[in-house]
Structure formats: structure tokens, C-alpha cells
N, C-alpha and C positions, 0 to 999 in steps of 0.2 A: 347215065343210069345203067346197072349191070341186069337187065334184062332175065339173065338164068339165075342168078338172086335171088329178085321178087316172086319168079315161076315155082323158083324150090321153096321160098320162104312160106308162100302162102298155103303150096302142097302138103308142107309139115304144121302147119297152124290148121288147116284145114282136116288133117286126119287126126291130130291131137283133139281137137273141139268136137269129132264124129267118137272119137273111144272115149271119150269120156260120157257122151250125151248118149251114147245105147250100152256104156257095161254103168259108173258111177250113179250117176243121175237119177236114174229108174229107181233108186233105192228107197230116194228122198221126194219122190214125185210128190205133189198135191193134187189129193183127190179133189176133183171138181163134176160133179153129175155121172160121177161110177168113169171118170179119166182122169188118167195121173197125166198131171201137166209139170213138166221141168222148162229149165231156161234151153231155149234151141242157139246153143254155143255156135253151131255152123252157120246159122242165120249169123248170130253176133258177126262171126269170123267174116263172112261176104260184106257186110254192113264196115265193116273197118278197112278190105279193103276197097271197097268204092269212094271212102272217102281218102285214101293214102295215093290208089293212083288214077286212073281211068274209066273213065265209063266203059268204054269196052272192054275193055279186060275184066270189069267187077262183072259185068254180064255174064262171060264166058266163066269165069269162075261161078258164078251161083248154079248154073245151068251142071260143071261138072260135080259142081259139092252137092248139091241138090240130091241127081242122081244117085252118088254112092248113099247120099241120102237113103234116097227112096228103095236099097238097094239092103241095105245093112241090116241084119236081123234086129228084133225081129218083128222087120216091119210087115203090116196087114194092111196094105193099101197099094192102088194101082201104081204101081211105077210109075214117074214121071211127073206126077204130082206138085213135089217136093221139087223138083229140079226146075217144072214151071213155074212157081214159087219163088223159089232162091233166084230165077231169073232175070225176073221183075223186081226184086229186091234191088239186085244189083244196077239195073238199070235206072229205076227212079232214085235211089241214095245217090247214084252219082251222076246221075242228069244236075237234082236239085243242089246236090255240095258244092259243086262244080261252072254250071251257072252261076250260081252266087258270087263262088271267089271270084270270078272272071275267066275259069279256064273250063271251055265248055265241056273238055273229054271227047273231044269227035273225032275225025281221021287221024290228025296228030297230034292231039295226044298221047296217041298211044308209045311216044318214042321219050317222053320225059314225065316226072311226076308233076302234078298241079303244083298250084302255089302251101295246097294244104299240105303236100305229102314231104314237101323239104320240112317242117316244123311242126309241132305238136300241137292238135286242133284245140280249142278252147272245147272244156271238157259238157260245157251246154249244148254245142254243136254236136260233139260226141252221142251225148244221151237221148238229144232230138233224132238223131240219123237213127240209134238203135230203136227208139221207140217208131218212128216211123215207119224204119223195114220193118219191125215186127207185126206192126200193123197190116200193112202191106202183104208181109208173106203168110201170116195165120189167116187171112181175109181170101188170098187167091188158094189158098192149099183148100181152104174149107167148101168155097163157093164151087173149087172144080171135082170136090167130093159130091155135092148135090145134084150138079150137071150131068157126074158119071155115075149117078146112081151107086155111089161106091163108100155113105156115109150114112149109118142108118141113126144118127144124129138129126135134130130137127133144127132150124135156122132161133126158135129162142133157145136153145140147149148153149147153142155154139157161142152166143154173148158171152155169157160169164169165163168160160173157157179165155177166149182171145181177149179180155179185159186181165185174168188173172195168168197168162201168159204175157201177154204186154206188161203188165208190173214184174214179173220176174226177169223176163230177157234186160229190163233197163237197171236191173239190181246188178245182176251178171255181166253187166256194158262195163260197169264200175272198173272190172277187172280184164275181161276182155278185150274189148278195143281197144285200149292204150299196150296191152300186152302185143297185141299184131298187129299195130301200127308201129312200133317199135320194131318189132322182128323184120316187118316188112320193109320198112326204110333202112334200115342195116343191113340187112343182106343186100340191097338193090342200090348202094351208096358205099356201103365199103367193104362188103366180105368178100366176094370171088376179086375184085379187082387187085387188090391187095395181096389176097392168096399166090396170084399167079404173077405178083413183080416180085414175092420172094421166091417163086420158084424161078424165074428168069435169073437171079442177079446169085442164088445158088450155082443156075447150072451155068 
């Protein structure tokens, strides 16, 4: 597994899914209770790669995507939010994908992909993981709005929202997660390794 691969693959999936979801997205929101709700591409992006390689590694990605998240105009909310959020995302999609196939994600893990990340997940698994984390990260972003007094949203307000964000993000899964799961296994299986035995057998 070429390690600097996966790290660049997912850093460009991951900034791709963050320009599209604060310039594109915003255009076509759907109003839901005076909020425009779009699909949260970054979420998708962490959600696909928790199931392609590691539990630790999806964690540590949700935690930095999060961040730039929480981070990127023009957001109105506490920092850090979104990045606790996309955390937990990462961690329960691939605690629970991972468990299942057999390969837990734990200390070592982290040196090879699961069994899911050599071949393309059955696309039910796909839709369940997306719908899951979405659940999961609209539930902890919202809940630790009300905590930090930093949502002046009420807890009936916020249902429909993460009902009608959880239908979009698993529309959005359609196209996203087989897109970075793909990107992700290619770069970390045969881009940089290959790159650098034709520069060997050049030089």
C-alpha cells in the first residue's frame, strides 16, 4: 500500500467535496425552516474513506476535513464543531464496516487496506455507511450547537433539517463514494509506486 497515495488522494477529494459544498451547492440549497440545506460532500468524502481504509486514518481525516470545514467561509459557527462531527463520523463508519468484514481497523491496520478497500463495496453497504454517517455527523454537529449555546435553532426545528439532509447526502453518496473510493484505491495501489519505477528504469 503506497501510503503517500492515499494521504494525497484523499487531501484532493477532500478539498474538491469542501469547493464545491461552499461556492456550488449554496446556489441549489433547500430551504428547510428559513436553512438552506445541501448534500455535505466532505461528510460523503470521510464516509468513503472509512470504508476504503482504516479506522484510524478515517478518524484523523474527519477531524482535519471537519476543521477546514468549520473553517471555510462563510461559516457562522463555533469552530471545531464540524471537525468533532466529521470525527465521530469517521470513527463509527469504520469501526462498524470494518468489524463486520473481519478487519477491525485497529493498531494495524493502519499499514494495509481492509478487505473492503482492495474491491468495490456493494453499493447497499455504500448508501448504509453514507446514510449512517449523515446521521451521525448532523446529530453530533447539532446537539453540540445546543450544548454550546451557539444554535439558536430549537431541537423540533433541527428533525426536519437532518431527515432532509440525510435524503440528500444518500442521493449525493450515488456519486461520491464510488468516486473516492476509486480515487482512493488508485493512488494507494498504483499511482506513486509505478510513477517512481519509471523514473528508476529512466534514470
Amino acid at each position: 500500500m503506497n501510503r503517500r497515495g492515499r494521504l494525497i488522494a484523499t487531501l484532493v477529494a477532500v478539498l474538491a467535496a469542501l469547493l464545491l459544498q461552499v461556492t456550488v451547492l449554496p446556489h441549489f440549497a433547500w430551504d428547510v425552516g428559513g436553512l438552506g440545506v445541501v448534500p455535505d460532500l466532505v461528510l460523503l468524502v470521510v464516509v468513503a474513506t472509512a470504508v476504503a481504509t482504516d479506522t484510524r486514518f478515517a478518524t484523523l481525516t474527519g477531524f482535519w476535513a471537519g476543521l477546514l470545514l468549520d473553517i471555510a467561509p462563510p461559516a457562522d459557527h463555533l469552530a471545531g464543531r464540524w471537525a468533532l462531527a466529521l470525527m465521530v463520523v469517521g470513527y463509527v463508519v469504520g469501526r462498524l464496516v470494518h468489524d463486520n468484514a473481519g478487519d477491525p481497523g485497529g493498531a494495524g491496520a493502519g499499514s494495509r487496506f481492509g478487505r473492503l478497500g482492495t474491491r468495490r463495496p456493494p453499493l447497499p453497504l455504500a448508501l448504509a455507511a453514507a446514510a449512517g454517517g449523515s446521521f451521525v455527523g448532523t446529530s453530533v454537529f447539532a446537539l453540540s450547537g445546543l450544548l454550546l449555546g451557539d444554535s439558536a435553532a430549537a431541537v423540533g426545528d433541527l428533525l426536519p433539517v437532518a431527515l432532509i439532509a440525510l435524503l440528500l447526502d444518500v442521493v449525493a453518496a450515488l456519486v461520491v463514494v464510488p468516486a473516492t473510493l476509486g480515487l482512493v484505491r488508485r493512488a494507494a495501489h498504483d499511482g506513486l509506486p509505478r510513477a517512481s519505477q519509471r523514473i528508476r528504469v529512466r534514470a
